[in-house]
C-alpha positions in Angstrom: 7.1 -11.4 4.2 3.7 -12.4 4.9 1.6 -13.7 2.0 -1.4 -12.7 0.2 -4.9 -12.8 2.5 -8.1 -12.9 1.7 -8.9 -9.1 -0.3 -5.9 -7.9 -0.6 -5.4 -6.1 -4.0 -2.2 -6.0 -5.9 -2.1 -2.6 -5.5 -2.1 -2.9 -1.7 0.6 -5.7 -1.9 2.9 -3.0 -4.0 2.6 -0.8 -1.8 3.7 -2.7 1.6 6.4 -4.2 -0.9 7.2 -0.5 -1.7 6.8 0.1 2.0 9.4 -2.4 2.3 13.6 -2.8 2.9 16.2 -2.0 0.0 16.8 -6.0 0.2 13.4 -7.2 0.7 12.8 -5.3 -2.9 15.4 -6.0 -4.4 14.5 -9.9 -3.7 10.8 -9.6 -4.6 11.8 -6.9 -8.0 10.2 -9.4 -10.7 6.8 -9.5 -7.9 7.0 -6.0 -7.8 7.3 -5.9 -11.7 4.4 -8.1 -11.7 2.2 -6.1 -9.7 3.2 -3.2 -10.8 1.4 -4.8 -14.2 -1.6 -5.8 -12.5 -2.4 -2.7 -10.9 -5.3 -0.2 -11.6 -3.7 3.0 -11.4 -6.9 4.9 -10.3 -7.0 2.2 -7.5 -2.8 2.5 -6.4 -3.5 6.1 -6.0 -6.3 5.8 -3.6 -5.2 3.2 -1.3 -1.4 5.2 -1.6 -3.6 8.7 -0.4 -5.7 6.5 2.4 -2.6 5.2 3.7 0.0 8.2 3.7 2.1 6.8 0.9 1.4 8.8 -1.7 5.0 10.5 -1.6 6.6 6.9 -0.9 5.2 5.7 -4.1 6.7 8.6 -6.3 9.4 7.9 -4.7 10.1 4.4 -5.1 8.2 3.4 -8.2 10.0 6.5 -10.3 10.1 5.9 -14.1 7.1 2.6 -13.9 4.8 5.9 -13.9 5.5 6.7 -17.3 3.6 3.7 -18.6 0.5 4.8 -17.1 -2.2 7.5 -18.5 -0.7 10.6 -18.0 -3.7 12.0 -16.7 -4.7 9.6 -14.4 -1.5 9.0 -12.7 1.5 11.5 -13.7 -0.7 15.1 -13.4 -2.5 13.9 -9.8 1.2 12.4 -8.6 2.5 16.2 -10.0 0.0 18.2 -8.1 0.9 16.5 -4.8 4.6 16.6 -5.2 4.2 20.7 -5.3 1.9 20.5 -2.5 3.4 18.4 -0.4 7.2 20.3 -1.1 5.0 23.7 -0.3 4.1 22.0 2.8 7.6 20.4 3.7 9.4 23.9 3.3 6.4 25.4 5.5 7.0 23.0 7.9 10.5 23.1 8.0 10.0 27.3 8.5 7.7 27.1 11.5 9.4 24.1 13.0 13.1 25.8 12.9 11.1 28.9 14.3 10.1 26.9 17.6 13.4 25.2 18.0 15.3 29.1 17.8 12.8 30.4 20.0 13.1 27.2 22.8 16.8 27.2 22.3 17.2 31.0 22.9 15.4 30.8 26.3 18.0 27.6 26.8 15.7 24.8 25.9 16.6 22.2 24.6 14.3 20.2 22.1 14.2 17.4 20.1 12.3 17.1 16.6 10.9 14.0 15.9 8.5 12.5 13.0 7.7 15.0 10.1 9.7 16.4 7.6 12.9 16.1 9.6 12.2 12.2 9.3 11.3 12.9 5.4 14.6 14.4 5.1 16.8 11.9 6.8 14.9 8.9 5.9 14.1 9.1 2.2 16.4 12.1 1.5 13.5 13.9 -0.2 11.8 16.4 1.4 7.8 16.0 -0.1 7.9 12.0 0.6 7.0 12.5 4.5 4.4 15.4 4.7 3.2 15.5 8.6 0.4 18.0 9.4 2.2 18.4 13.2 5.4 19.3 14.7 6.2 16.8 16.9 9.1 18.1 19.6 10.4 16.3 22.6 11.6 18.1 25.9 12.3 17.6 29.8 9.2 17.6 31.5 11.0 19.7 33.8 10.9 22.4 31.2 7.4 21.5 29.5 5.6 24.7 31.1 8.5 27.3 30.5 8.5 25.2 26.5 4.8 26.5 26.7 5.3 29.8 27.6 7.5 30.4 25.3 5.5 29.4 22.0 2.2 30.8 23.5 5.0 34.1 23.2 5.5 33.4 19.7 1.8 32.8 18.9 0.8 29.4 19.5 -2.4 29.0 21.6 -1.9 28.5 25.2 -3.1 24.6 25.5 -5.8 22.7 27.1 -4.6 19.5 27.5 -6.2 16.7 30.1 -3.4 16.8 32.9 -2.4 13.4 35.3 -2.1 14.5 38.8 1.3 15.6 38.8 0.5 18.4 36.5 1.7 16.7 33.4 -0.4 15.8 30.2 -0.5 12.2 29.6 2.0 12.4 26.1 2.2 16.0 25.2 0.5 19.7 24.9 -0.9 20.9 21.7 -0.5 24.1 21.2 -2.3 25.5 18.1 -1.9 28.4 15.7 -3.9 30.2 13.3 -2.0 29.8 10.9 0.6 27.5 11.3 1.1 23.8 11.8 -0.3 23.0 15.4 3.0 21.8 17.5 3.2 18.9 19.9 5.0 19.3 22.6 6.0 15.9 24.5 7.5 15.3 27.5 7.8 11.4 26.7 7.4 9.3 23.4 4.8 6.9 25.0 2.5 6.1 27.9 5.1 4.4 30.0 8.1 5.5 28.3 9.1 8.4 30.7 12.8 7.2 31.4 13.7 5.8 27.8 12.4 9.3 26.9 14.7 11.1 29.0 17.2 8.9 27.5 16.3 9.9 24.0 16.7 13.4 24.5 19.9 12.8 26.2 21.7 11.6 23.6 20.4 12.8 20.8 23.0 14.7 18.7 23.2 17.6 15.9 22.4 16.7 12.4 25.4 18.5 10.0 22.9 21.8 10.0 22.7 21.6 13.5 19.4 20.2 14.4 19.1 17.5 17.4 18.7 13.5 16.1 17.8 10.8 18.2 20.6 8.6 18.1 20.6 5.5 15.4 19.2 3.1 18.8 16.8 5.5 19.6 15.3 6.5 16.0 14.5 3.2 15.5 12.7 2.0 18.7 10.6 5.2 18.6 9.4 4.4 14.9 8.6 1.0 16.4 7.1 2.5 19.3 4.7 4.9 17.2 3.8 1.9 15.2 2.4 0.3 18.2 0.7 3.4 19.7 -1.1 3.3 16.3 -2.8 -0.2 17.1 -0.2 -1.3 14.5 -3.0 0.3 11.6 -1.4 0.9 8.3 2.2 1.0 6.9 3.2 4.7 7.4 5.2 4.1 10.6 6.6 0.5 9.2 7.7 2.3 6.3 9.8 4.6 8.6 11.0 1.2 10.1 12.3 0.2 7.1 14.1 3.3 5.9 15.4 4.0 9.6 17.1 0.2 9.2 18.3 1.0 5.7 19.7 4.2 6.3 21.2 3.6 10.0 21.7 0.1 10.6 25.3 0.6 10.9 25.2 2.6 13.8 23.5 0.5 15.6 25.1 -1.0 18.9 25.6 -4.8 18.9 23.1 -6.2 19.5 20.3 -3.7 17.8 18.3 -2.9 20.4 18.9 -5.5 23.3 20.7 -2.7 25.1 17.6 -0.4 25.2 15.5 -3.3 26.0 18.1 -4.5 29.0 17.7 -0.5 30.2 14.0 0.0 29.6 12.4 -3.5 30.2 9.3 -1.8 30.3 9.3 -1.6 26.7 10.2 -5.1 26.2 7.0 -6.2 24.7 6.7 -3.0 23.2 9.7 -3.9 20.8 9.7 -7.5 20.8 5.7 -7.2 19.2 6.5 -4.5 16.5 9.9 -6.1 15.5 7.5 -9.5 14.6 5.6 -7.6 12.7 8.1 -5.1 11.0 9.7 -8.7 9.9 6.6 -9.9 8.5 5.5 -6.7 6.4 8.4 -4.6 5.9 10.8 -7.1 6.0 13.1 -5.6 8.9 15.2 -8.5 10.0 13.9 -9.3 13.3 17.6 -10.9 14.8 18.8 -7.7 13.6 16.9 -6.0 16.5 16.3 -8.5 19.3 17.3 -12.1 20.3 15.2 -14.7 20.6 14.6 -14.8 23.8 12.3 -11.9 23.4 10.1 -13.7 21.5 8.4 -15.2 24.5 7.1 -11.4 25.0 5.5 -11.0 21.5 1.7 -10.6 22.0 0.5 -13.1 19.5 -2.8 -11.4 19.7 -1.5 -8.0 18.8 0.6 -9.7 15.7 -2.8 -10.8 14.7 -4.6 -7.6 14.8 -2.6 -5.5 13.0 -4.0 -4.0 9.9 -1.7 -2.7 7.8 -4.0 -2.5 4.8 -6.5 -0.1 7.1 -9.3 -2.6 6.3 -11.0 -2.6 9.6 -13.4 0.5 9.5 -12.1 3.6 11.5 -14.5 3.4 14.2 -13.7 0.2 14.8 -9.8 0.7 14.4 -10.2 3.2 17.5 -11.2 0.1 19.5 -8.1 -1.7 18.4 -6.0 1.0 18.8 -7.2 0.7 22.5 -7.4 -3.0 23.0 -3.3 -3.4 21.3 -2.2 -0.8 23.7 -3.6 -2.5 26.5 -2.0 -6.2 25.3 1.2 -4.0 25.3 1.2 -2.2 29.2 3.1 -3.3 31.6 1.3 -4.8 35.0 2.3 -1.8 36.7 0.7 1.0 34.2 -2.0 -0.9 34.1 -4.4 1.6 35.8 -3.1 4.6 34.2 -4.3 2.6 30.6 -7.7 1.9 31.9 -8.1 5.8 33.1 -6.4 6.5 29.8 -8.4 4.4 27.8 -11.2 2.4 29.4 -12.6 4.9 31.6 -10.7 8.3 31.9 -11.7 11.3 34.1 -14.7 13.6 34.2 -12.5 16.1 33.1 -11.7 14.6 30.6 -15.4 14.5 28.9 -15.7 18.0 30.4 -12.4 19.3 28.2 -13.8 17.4 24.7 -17.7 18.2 25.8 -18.0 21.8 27.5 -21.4 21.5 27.9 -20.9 18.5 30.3 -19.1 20.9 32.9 -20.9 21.0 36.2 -23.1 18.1 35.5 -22.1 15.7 37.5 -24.6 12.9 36.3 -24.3 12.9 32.8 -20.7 13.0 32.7 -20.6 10.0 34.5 -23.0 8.4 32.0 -20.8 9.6 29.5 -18.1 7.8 31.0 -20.2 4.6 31.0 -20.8 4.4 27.3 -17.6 5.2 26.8 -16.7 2.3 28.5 -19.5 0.0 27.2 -18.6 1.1 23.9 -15.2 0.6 24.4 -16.1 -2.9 25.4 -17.5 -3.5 22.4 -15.1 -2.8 20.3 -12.6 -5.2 22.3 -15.2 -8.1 21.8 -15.6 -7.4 17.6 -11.5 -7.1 17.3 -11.8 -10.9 18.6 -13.7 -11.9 15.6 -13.5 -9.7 12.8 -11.0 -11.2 10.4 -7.8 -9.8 9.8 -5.4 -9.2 6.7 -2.5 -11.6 6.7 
């Protein structure tokens, strides 16, 4: 695991060692004694709520809380445990809701992310609290998908659409008063077959509800890390638990089968694996040989940020400029509409008031672009956790 860089607080090393494997803790327990010791509570707790981990620390620190003031540490970490279960059993409600309504009118659909993940990662239902449903379907059956929740409640979507029809990832469809759902046809921007492949296989859980498969679990926890720029720990954490819990299924080889299918997502894997190795402590051989390495964007290694240093603004910028590194040659047009410059409509769908002005939306589109630029050149020289 990577060492200490410049500003990083004990209480932000715990809590990528907490983040980490059963065996990378278990090798660093008298560090994590240590800065367990060191820590301001007041401080853990902040960092733990800014990076989704709150739940994760409960979880993993247990009985070190006693030792701290009772009302600085046990009664906040108590009030969030009964929120976030409130929350977990909520989701759980609305989310079984959409799958019986798709499955009655023969859909199939996969859950993904959210408390399903909180349930078969950390076996604790308020350590993973998602504010989405995230669900994965044929894009063959997207629109009837739609229909069918816009049926049950959910607000008919408004999603940007390619030129085949499709959204880019997914619909939301929104609810007044239930979790917003997220309904994707693939798992990432140039993922469509591997997607397909997911859904495939994916098999029922012992109460019946679709997994992806050990193979697949795992690259798309990778896969969500990168589409997140590779910004905080929420998604390496999952990367960890997924390898703890489900390493054994696993083909031989990890995921050099997936990668021989899908080359596309080559450097994709080969880039999050580096860096799950270095903060998580994911055994890198475990997932890919070597000769993937050659693939790894150095430059992507560099910027990630799993301390969330780099201001939000700014982050957006690297969000864009990693997933760029990452495309393929071939999607490389569909990233700069995506991200670089995308469509009038799409200003006109986030700014109404741009609709049937021409002009401005196409200066719109230039600052997004110029903006966007700028970004790129501060990610080359703002420095970067280690």
């Amino acid at each position: 695991m990577a060492t200490a860089g410049k500003g990083t607080t004990p209480e932000l090393l715990l809590l990528r060692l907490l983040a980490s494997t059963d065996l990378q803790r278990a090798r660093e327990q008298q560090q994590l004694d240590d800065l367990v010791t060191r820590c301001d509570p007041t401080a853990l707790l902040e960092h733990a709520g800014k990076l989704r981990l709150t739940g994760l620390l409960e979880l993993r620190l247990g009985e070190k809380f006693a030792a701290w003031p009772a009302a600085t540490v046990q009664a906040p970490l108590a009030r969030y445990r009964a929120a976030a279960q409130r929350e977990s059993v909520r989701h759980q409600l609305v989310a079984m809701g959409a799958l019986g309504a798709l499955a009655r009118a023969q859909i199939r659909a996969v859950p993904v992310k959210g408390s399903f993940w909180s349930r078969w990662l950390y076996g604790d239902s308020a350590t993973r609290v998602s504010a989405d449903i995230d669900l994965l379907v044929l894009p063959e059956n997207l629109e009837q998908a739609v229909d069918v929740l816009v049926e049950a409640g959910y607000q008919r979507p408004h999603d940007v659409r390619r030129s085949d029809g499709l959204p880019y990832l997914h619909h939301t469809l929104g609810h007044p008063t239930a979790q917003d759902i997220e309904l994707h046809w693939r798992l990432h921007w140039f993922a469509s077959e591997w997607s397909r492949e997911a859904w495939t296989t994916a098999e029922p859980d012992p109460e019946g509800v679709l997994r992806l498969t050990a193979e697949n679990e795992l690259a798309a926890a990778l896969v969500f890390s990168a589409r997140d720029g590779f910004r905080g720990l929420r998604y390496l954490a999952d990367v960890a638990a997924i390898w703890d819990t489900r390493a054994a299924e696993l083909p031989p080889g990890g995921l050099e089968g997936l990668v021989d299918r899908h080359p596309e997502l080559r450097r994709t894997l080969a880039t999050a694996a580096v860096i799950a190795e270095r903060h998580v402590g994911v055994p890198y051989h475990g997932l890919l040989a070597d000769r993937h390495r050659r693939d790894v964007s150095a430059l992507a290694v560099r910027l990630a940020d799993w301390p969330l240093a780099v201001a939000p603004a700014q982050g957006k910028g690297d969000v864009n400029l990693v997933d760029g590194l990452l495309t393929p040659r071939r999607y490389a047009g569909e990233y700069v509409r995506r991200a670089i410059v995308p469509p009038s409509e799409s200003f006109v769908h986030h700014h109404p008031e741009l609709a049937g002005a021409p002009v401005r939306t196409a200066l719109k589109q230039g600052e997004h672009a110029t903006r966007t630029a700028g970004r790129f050149l501060r990610a080359l020289v703002l420095p970067r956790p280690s």
